[in-house]
N, C-alpha and C positions, 0 to 999 in steps of 0.2 A: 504493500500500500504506500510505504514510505518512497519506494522510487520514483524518481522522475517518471515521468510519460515516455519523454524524448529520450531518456536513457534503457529503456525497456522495447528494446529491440534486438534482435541477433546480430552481435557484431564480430568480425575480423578484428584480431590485434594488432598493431601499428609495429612493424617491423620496428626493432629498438635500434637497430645501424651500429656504426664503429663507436668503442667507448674510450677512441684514443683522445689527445689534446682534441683542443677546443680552440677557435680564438671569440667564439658568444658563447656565454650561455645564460639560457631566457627559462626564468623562472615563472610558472604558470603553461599548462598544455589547453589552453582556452582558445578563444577565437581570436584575440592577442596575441597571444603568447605563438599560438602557430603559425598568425600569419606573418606575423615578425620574424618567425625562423625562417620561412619558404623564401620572405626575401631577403633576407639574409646570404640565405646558399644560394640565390639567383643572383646576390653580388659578387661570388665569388670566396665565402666567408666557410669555414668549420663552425657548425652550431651543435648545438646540444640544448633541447631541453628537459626539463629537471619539472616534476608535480609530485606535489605527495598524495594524490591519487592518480585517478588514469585521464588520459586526452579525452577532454569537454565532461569531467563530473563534478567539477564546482562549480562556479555559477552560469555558465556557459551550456551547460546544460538542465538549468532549475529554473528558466526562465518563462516569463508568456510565449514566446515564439515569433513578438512584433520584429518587422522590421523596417523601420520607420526611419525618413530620413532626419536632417538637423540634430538640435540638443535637447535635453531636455526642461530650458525653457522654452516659453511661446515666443515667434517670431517675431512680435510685438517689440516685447520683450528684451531678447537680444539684441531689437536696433537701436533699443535705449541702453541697456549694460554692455554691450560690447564696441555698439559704432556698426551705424548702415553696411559699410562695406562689408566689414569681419563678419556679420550676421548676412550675410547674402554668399560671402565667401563660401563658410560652413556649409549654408545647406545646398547649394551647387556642388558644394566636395561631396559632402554625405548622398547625391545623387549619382553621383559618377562613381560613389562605394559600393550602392546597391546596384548597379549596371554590372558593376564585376563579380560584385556577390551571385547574381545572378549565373556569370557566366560559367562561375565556377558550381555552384550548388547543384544545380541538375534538379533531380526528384526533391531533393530537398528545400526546394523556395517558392512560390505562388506567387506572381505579383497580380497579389486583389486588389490593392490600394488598402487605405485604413479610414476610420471615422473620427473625428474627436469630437466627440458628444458634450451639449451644454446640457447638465442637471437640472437647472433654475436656469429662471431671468438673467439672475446676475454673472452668472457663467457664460450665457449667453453672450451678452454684452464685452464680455472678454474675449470670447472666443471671435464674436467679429471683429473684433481692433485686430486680430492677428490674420483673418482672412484679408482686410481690405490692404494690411502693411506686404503682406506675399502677393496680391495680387497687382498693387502699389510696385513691386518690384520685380513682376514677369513671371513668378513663382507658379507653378499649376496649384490650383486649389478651388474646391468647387462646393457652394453652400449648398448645401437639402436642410429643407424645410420636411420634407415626407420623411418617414424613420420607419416601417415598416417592421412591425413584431415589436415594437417599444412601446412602454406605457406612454401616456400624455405629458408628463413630466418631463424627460426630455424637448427641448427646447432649440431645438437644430441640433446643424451640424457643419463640421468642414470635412471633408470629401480630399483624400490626399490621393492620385490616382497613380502617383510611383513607388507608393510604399506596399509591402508587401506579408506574410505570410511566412514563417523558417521553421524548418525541421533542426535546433542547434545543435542540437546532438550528432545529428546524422551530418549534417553541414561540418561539422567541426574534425569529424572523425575522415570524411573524404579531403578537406582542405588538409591534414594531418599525413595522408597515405601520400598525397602530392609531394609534402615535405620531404617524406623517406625516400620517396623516389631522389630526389635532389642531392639526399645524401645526408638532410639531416639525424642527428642519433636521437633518442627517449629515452629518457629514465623516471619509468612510472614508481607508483610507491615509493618515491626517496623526498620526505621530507628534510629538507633542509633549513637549520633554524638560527644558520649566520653568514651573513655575506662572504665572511672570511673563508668558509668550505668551500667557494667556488674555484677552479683552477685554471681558470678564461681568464684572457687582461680583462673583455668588457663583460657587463655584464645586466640584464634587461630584465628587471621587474614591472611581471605583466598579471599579479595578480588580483586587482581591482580592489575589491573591497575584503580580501582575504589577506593572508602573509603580512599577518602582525607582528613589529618583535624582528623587523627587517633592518629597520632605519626609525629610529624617534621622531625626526621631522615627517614621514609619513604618515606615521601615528596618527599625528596632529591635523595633519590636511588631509587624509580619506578617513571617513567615518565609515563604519560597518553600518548597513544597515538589512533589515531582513523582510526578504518577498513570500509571502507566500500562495501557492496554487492547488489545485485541484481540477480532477478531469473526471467527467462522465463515461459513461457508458455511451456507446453510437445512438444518435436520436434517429429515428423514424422521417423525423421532419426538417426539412434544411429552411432554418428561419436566420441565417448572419452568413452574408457573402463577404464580410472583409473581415478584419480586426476591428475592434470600437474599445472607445477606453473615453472615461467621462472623470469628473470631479478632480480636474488636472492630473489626471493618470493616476489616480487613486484608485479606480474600480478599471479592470480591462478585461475583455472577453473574444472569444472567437469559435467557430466550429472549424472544426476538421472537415476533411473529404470526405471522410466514415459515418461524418455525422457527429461526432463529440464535442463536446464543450470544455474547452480549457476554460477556466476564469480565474482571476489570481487580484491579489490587490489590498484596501480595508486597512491597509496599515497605520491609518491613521484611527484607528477604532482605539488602539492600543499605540501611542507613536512610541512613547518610551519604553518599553520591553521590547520595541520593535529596531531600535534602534541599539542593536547589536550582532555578534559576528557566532551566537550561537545558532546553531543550523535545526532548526528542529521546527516543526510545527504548534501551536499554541490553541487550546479552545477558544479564546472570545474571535479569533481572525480564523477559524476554521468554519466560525456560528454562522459570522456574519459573511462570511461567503454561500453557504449552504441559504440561509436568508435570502442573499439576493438571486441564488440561483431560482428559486422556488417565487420571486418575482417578476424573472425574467418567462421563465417559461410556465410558470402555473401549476407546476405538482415538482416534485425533490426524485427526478431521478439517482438511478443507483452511481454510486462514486467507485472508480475504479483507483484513481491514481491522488494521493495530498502527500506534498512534499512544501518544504522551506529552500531558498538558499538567500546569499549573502551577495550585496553588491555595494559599491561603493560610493558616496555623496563626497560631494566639495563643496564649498562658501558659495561659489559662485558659477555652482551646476558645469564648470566646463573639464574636461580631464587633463592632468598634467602630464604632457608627456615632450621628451627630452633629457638633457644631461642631468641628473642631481646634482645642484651645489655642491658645494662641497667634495667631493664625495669622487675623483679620478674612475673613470672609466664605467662608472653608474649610471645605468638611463629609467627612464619610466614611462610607463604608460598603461594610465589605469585610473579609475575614478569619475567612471561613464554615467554615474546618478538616475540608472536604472536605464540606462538607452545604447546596452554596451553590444547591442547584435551588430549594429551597424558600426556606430563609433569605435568600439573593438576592433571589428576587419579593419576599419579605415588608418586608427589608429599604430595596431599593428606595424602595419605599411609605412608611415608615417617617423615609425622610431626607427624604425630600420634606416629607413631614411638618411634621418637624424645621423644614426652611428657612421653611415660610408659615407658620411661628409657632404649632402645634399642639401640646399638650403631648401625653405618653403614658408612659405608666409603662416602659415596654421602656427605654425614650432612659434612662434612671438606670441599668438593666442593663448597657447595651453601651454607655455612657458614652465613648470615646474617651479623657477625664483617667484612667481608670483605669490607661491602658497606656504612654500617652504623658506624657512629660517637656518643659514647654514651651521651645519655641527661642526 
């Protein structure tokens, strides 16, 4: 019952490769951490990575399945905290993420597009400031008024029609076998609980809101926080063509192909128990999803799958990644505040980058000195 959805399928094991030198090794076997190695070895680099469990079973595989472009603020939003550009930047990059997400996933990705649902009026209200600002800037985004299968309450919607649908599990474990092919090695089960045990010059913390006890200044600037989900049994009736996610991503749901209902979310029911790096499921966030499932559709189908995992928040919602201060030959990248399908892959990519000496405008964004205080 406790496993993932997305991790309860028959898998192939990830060839582990050569366990000689290294010149990376990338801690975390996630959608980070792997596509960080792949190019990595496509620069021409010895990688290695290191999980202390196996490729995509922490949070990479306990997530809803969204994959959605931008951040995890509203776009609004972002052209007021970040600056017009930077926030047009972002979700033009996070589009050309899910483009290759795409290319690479296969079976594993759907592009439905997604819904972001107003609760209330005043949701509402918000929610159009951030359609007319995307639409204000060429952005696809398309209002419905009709919500079909939703109570009355709901209150529109924005209509995203590049966002999509992921299997992470299955995505992560095929982006994974591409690595091996390249030549990078794995080493599953090998908790590692000090930077100083790594035998790479560099080395690339990709584990988001996990691998505490890494670096103190990290501590400080990723906060744990805890998701949790639950999945049905196949419904009979296909009542949700995309992803929807309402009450600023507090509630998110979707059907499968099969007919099932992922739904995950409520963590504001409970914020402060919620906001930590223990991995387990709780009653009141278990209640109150069972509640609105029995909302949404009108009688409490049977539950196949309720798990927790752990993801990582920052001040100012955006993830750090690049060099660590301080810190010779240490990079990052992690601290996706719940939006880490997309921004992970991208991410990924992104530090790798970083490490072969590439410049990019995003790395000034998600800068690392921004949040961190060097030790």
């Amino acid at each position: 019952m406790d496993t993932p959805f997305w991790l309860d399928e028959p898998t192939r094991p990830v060839a582990a490769g050569s366990q000689g030198e290294v010149d990376v090794a990338v801690i975390g076997a996630g959608i980070t951490g792997v596509s960080c190695a792949l190019a990595l070895a496509r620069g021409g680099l010895r990688v290695r990575v290191h999980d202390a469990r196996g490729v995509a079973e922490g949070a990479s595989g306990r997530n809803g399945g969204f994959a959605l472009r931008g951040g995890a603020a509203r776009y609004d939003v972002a052209r007021e905290t970040y600056g017009a550009e930077a926030a047009k930047q972002l979700w033009r990059r996070t589009e050309a993420a899910l483009d290759r997400l795409e290319a690479v996933a296969g079976d594993a990705f759907w592009r439905t597009g997604s819904l972001r649902l107003a609760a209330d009026d005043e949701e509402r209200e918000e929610i159009r400031l951030e359609y007319e600002a995307l639409r204000e800037d060429g952005l696809a985004a398309e209002w419905r008024d009709e919500l079909p299968h939703l109570r009355p309450e709901f209150r529109g919607a924005i209509f995203h029609p590049q966002d999509g649908s992921l299997q992470p599990g299955r995505f992560v474990r095929r982006l994974a076998e591409q690595a091996a092919l390249e030549g990078v090695a794995f080493r599953e089960r090998d908790r590692m609980a000090s930077l100083d045990e790594f035998d790479a010059e560099q080395v690339v913390i990709a584990t988001d809101g996990s691998g505490r006890g890494l670096l103190p200044e990290l501590d400080d600037a990723i906060w744990p926080a805890r998701g949790q989900v639950i999945t049905t049994e196949p419904l009979g009736e296909r009542l949700f063509e995309c992803p929807h996610y309402a009450r600023h991503g507090f509630d998110y749901w979707q059907q499968l192909g099969d007919g099932r209902i992922v739904l995950g979310g409520f963590r504001d029911f409970s914020i402060l128990t919620e906001m930590t790096g223990d991995e387990t499921t709780t009653e009141p966030i278990q209640e109150a999803l069972d509640a609105f499932l029995v909302e949404l559709l009108g009688y409490m189908p049977d539950i196949t799958h309720r798990w927790a995992g752990i993801f990582g928040l920052t001040q100012d919602l955006l993830p750090l990644v690049g060099r660590v201060p301080g810190h010779e030959g240490t990079w990052i990248a992690a601290g996706y505040s719940g939006h880490g399908n997309v921004l992970g892959f991208m991410c990924g990519e992104l530090v790798a980058s970083a490490l072969l000496g590439d410049g990019d405008d995003l790395l000034e964004l998600f800068s690392p000195a921004r949040l961190l205080v060097s030790g």
